[in-house]
C-alpha positions in Angstrom: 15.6 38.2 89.2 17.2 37.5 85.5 16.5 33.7 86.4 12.9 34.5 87.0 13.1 36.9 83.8 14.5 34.0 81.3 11.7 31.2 82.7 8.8 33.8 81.7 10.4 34.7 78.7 10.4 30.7 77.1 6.9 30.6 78.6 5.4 33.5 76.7 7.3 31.8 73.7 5.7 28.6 74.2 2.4 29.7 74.9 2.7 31.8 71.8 3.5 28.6 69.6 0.9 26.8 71.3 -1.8 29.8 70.4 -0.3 29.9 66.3 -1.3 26.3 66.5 -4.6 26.9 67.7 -5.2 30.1 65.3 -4.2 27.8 62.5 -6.5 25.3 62.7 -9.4 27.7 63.4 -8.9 29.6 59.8 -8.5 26.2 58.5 -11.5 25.0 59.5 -13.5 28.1 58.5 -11.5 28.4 55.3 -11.0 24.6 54.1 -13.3 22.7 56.0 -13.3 19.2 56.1 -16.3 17.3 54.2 -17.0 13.8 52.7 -17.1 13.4 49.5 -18.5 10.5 47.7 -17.1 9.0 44.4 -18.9 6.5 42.2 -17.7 4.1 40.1 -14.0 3.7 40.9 -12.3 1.0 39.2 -10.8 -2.0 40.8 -7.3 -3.2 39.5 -5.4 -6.4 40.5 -1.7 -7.2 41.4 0.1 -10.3 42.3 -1.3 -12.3 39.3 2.3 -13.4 38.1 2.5 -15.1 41.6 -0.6 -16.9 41.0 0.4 -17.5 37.6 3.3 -19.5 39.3 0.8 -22.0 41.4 -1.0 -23.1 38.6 -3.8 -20.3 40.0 -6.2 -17.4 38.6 -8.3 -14.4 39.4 -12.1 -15.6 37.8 -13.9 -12.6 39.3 -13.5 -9.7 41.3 -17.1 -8.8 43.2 -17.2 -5.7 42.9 -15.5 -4.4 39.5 -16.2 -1.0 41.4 -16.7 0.5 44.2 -18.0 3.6 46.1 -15.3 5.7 47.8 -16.2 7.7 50.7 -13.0 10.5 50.9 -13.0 12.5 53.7 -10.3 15.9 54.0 -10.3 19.5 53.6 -12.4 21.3 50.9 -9.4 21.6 48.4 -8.6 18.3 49.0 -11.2 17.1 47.9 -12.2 19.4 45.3 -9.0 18.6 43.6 -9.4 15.5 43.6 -12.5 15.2 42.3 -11.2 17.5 39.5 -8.7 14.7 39.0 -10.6 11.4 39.6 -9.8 9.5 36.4 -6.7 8.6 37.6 -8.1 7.1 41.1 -8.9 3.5 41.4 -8.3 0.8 44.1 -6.1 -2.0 43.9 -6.1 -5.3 45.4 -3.1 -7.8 45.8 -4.3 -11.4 45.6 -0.5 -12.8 45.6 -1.9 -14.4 48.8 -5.3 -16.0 47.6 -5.9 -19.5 47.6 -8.4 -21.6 45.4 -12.1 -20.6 46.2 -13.3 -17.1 47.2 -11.0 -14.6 49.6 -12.1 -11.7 50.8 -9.6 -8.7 50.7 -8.8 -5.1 51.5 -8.4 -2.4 49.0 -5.8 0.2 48.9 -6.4 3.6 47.1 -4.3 4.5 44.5 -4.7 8.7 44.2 -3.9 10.8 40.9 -0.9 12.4 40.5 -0.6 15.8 42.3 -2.8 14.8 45.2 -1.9 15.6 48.5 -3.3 12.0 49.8 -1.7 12.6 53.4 -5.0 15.1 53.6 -7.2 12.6 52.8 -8.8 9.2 54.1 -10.9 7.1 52.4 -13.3 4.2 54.1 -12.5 1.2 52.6 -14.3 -2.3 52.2 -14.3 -5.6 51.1 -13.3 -7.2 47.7 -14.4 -10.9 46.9 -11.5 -12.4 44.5 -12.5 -15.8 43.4 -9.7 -17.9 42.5 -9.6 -21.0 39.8 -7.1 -23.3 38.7 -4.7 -22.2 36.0 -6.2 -22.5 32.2 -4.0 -22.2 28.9 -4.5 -22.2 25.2 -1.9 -21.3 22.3 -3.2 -18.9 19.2 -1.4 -18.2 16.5 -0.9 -14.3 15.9 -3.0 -12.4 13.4 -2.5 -9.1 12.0 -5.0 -6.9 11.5 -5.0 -3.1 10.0 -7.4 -0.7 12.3 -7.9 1.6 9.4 -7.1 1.2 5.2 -4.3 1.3 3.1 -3.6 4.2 1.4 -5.2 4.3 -2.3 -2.3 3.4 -5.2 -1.1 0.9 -2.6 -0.7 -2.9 -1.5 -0.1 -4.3 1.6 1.9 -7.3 1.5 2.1 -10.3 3.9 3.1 -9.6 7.3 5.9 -10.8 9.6 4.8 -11.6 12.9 7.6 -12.4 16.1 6.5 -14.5 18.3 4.1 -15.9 15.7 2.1 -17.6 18.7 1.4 -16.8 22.2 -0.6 -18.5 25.3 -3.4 -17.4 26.9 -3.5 -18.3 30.5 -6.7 -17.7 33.0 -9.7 -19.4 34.1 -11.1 -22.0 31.7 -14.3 -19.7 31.4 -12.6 -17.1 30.6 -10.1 -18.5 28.1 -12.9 -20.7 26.2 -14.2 -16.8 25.2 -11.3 -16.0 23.2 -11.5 -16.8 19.6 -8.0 -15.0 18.7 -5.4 -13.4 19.5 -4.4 -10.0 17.6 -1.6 -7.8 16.6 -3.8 -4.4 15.8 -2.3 -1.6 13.8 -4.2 1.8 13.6 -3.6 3.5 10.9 -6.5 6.1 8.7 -4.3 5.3 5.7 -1.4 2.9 5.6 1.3 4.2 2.8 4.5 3.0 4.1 6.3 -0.2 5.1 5.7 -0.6 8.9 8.0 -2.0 11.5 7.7 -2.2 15.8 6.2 -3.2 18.5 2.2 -3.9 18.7 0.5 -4.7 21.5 -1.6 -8.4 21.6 -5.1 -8.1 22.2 -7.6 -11.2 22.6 -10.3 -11.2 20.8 -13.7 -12.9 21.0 -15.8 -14.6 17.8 -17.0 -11.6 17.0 -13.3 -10.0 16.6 -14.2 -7.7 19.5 -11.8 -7.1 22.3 -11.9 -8.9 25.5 -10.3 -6.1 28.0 -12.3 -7.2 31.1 -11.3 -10.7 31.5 -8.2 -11.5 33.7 -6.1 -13.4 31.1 -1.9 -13.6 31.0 -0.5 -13.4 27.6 2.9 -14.9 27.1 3.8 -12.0 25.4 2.1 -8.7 25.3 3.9 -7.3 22.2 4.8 -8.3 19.1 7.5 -7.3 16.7 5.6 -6.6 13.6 7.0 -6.3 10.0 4.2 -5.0 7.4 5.4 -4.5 3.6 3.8 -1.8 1.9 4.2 -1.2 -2.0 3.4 1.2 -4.4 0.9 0.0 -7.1 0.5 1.2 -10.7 -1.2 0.2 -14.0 1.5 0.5 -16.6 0.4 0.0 -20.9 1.9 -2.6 -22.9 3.6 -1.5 -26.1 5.1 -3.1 -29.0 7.4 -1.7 -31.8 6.9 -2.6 -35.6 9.8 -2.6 -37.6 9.2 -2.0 -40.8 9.8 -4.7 -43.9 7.9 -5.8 -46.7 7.0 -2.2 -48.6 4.9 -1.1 -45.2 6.3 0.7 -42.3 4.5 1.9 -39.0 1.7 4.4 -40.8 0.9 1.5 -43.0 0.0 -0.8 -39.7 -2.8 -1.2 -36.9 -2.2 -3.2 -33.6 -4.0 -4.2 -31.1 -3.0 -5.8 -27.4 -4.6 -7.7 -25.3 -4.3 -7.1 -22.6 -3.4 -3.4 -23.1 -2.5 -3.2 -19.5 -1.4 -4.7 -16.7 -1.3 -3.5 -12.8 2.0 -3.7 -11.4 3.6 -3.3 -7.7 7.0 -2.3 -6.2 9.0 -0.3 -4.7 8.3 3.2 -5.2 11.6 4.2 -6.6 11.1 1.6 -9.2 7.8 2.6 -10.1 8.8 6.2 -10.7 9.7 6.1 -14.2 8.0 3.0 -15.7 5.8 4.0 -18.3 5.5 1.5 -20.6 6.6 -2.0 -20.8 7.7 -3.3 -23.8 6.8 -6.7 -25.1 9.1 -6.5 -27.9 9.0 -6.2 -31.7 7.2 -7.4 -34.8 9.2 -7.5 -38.6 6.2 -6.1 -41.0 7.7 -8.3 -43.1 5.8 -11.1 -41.8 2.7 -10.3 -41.7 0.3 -10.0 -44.5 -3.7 -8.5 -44.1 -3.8 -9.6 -40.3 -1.6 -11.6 -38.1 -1.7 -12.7 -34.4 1.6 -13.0 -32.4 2.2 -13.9 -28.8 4.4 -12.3 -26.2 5.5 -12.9 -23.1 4.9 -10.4 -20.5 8.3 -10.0 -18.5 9.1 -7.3 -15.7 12.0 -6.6 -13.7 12.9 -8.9 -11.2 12.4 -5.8 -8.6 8.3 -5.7 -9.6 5.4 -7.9 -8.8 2.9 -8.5 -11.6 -0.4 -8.3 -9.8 -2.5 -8.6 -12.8 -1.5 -11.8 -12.5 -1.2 -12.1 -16.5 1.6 -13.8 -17.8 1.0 -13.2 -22.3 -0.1 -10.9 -24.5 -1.9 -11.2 -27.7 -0.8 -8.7 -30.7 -2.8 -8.2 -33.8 -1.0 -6.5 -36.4 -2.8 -5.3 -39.5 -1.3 -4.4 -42.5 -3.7 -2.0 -44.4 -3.7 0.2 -48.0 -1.1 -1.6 -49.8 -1.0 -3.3 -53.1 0.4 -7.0 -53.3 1.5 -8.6 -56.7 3.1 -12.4 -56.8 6.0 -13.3 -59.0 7.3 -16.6 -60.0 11.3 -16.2 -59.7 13.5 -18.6 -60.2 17.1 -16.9 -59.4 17.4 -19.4 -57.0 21.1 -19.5 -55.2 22.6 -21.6 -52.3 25.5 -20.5 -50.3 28.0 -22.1 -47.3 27.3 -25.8 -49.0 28.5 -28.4 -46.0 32.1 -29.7 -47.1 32.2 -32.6 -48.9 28.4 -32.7 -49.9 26.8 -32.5 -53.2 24.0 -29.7 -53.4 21.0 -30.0 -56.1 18.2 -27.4 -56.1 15.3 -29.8 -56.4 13.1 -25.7 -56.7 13.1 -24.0 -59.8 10.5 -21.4 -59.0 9.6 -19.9 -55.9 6.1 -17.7 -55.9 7.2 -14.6 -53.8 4.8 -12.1 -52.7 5.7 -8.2 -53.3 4.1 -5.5 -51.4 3.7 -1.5 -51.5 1.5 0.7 -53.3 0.0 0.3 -56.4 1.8 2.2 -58.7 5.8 1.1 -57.2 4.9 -2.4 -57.7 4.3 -1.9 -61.4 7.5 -0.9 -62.3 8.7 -4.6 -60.4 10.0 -7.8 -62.3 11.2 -10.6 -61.3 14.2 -10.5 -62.8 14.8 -7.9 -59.8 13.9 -10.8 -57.2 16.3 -13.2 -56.3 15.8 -16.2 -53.4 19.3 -17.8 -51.6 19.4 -20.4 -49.0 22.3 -20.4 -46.5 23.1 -24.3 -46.0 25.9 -23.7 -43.3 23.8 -25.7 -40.7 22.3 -28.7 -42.8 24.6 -31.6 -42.4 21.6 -34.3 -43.2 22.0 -36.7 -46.6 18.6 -36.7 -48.5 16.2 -34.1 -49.8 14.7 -31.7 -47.6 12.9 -28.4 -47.2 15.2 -25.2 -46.3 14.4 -21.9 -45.0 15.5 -19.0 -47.6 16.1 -14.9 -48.0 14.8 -13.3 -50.3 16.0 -10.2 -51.9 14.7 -7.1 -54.0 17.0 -5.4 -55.7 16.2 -2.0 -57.3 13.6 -0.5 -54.7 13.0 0.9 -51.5 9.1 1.4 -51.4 8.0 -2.4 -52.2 9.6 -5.1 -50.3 9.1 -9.1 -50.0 6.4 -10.3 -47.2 6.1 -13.7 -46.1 8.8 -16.7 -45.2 9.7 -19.3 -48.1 11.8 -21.9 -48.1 13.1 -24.7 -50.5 13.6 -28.2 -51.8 17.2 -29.4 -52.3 19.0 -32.4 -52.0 22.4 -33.2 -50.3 24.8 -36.2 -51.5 28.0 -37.5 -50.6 
């Protein structure tokens, strides 16, 4: 009896598994029923290139680019992924084509987050054509997908590898014009270093993304200096000599400025950059005097000037001329005889009207330092001239001497 009692016992448990199984797919057919679902448009992707690559062999074309997908599974299957198809497409492995056309199977690649056990798809056929192996070298360009950021320059790029080859179907690589190393950037305002992907590009400079090319390299270590720019005045001090002083003078410099480039840190406080300085002494009415333009070794002169042109102007003074002959030598070479072949010297006197009145001559007196004349012969010296007595009038101009040296 217990015997009889166990066997009817595991069939009532059995027959109740058996009718779960059965309730179960009744709600799931009347809840989730399963449907076809068409999807247009899915994109066709390749793989196994690199093994073509390696028997001198490429993809040409791929009939079709995409297909139509006919997905069958249960409502939420599908629903989902429809929801998610931008991350379905179909790939096809042609690491076993040969030259000419092959016909091949796709294999669905789903989204992420699809339950693909749920669903089948009905595939068909893909026509690869395949073409001997095609290669060309470019050099690598750089090229800024955006601007550079005002009050900056961009300088030269680095580019590693500097070329690359393009390998594919002769038809295919004859379209590409260039190869490119593409930064985007809306404003470029800093030096810029990594990796950029390499894009071909046709004669147009648009890129070619649907062709089946292999690059060599598909990134490039790019280096892109970036300095600051700024336009900085030129100045120049006047000293003052000769009775006028700084309120007495005009100048003007040409250029009066000049655009410079560096490092930002060096560019911070550079307000000016001075040219130098000019002795009021020597100039009388107006005089012109060149100067160099120098910068720190740290900046870049983008002006790409290299002088500058100063016109002083000396303005409201007074000038009277005396003849003075106080005429002195000093430092005579050893062992030479000195005779001032001079005896006056016509010296110009500056300042205003009413100080230069009240000046002689006898105030005036003209020496010539001989330390560094070692020739025999008469000859013409450079000399200093000194006013004695005043502080508002002073000598302008340069003189200089006759005298004769003898043994």
């Amino acid at each position: 009896m217990m015997a009889r009692l166990k066997e009817s016992r595991w069939v009532y448990i059995l027959l109740s598994i058996l009718l779960a199984i059965v309730f179960w797919f009744y709600v799931r057919a009347s809840v989730d029923p399963n449907g076809t679902a068409t999807i247009h448009n899915v994109r066709v992707e390749t793989t196994g290139n690199n093994v073509l690559a390696s028997q001198g062999l490429a993809v040409s074309e791929i009939s079709p680019q995409v297909v139509e997908l006919q997905v069958e599974g249960p409502n939420s299957a599908r629903t989902n992924l429809l929801r998610n198809r931008s991350g379905l497409y179909v790939r096809v492995d042609v690491s076993s084509c040969v030259e000419g056309e092959n016909t091949l199977r796709f294999r669905e690649v789903w989204p992420e987050g699809i339950n693909y056990d749920d669903l089948t798809a009905q595939r068909t056929n893909i026509v690869v054509k395949v073409e001997k192996l095609y290669t060309k070298t470019f050099d690598v360009q750089f090229q800024l997908d955006g601007k550079v950021a005002k009050g900056y320059q961009m300088g030269t790029p680095a580019i590693e590898p500097g070329q690359v080859v393009v390998s594919g179907p002769v038809e295919q690589v004859n379209q590409v014009a260039s190869v490119a190393a593409i930064l985007k950037s809306e404003e470029l305002g800093e030096r810029f270093a990594g990796d950029l992907p390499l894009t071909p590009l046709d004669k147009q400079g648009k890129p070619l993304t649907e062709l089946e090319l292999t690059l060599s390299a598909e990134t490039a270590y790019v280096v892109v200096p970036v300095v600051m720019m700024k336009e900085v005045p030129l100045t120049v001090k006047l000293l003052p000599g000769g009775g006028a002083t700084e309120d007495d003078a005009g100048q003007d410099i040409d250029p009066r400025t000049i655009v410079v480039s560096g490092a930002e840190a060096d560019l911070e406080g550079l307000e000016e950059i001075s040219l130098g300085s000019i002795d009021l002494s020597d100039v009388v009415g107006t005089k012109t005097f060149p100067f160099p333009i120098a910068l720190d070794p740290s900046l870049t002169n983008e002006s790409g000037l290299t002088t500058a042109t100063v016109t002083v102007t000396v303005e409201g003074l007074d000038t009277e001329v005396f003849a003075v002959s106080n005429i002195q030598t000093i430092y005579p070479p050893e062992g030479y005889n000195v005779e001032i072949v001079t005896q006056s010297v016509l010296v110009t006197v500056r300042g205003p009207a009413e100080e230069l009145s009240n000046i002689d001559a006898s105030q005036i007196r003209v020496v010539a330092n001989l330390s560094n004349v070692t020739t025999q012969g008469t000859q013409l010296v450079p000399v200093q001239v000194y006013l004695n007595g005043t502080s508002t009038v002073g000598v302008v101009g340069g003189y200089t001497i006759s005298v004769n040296l003898s043994r």
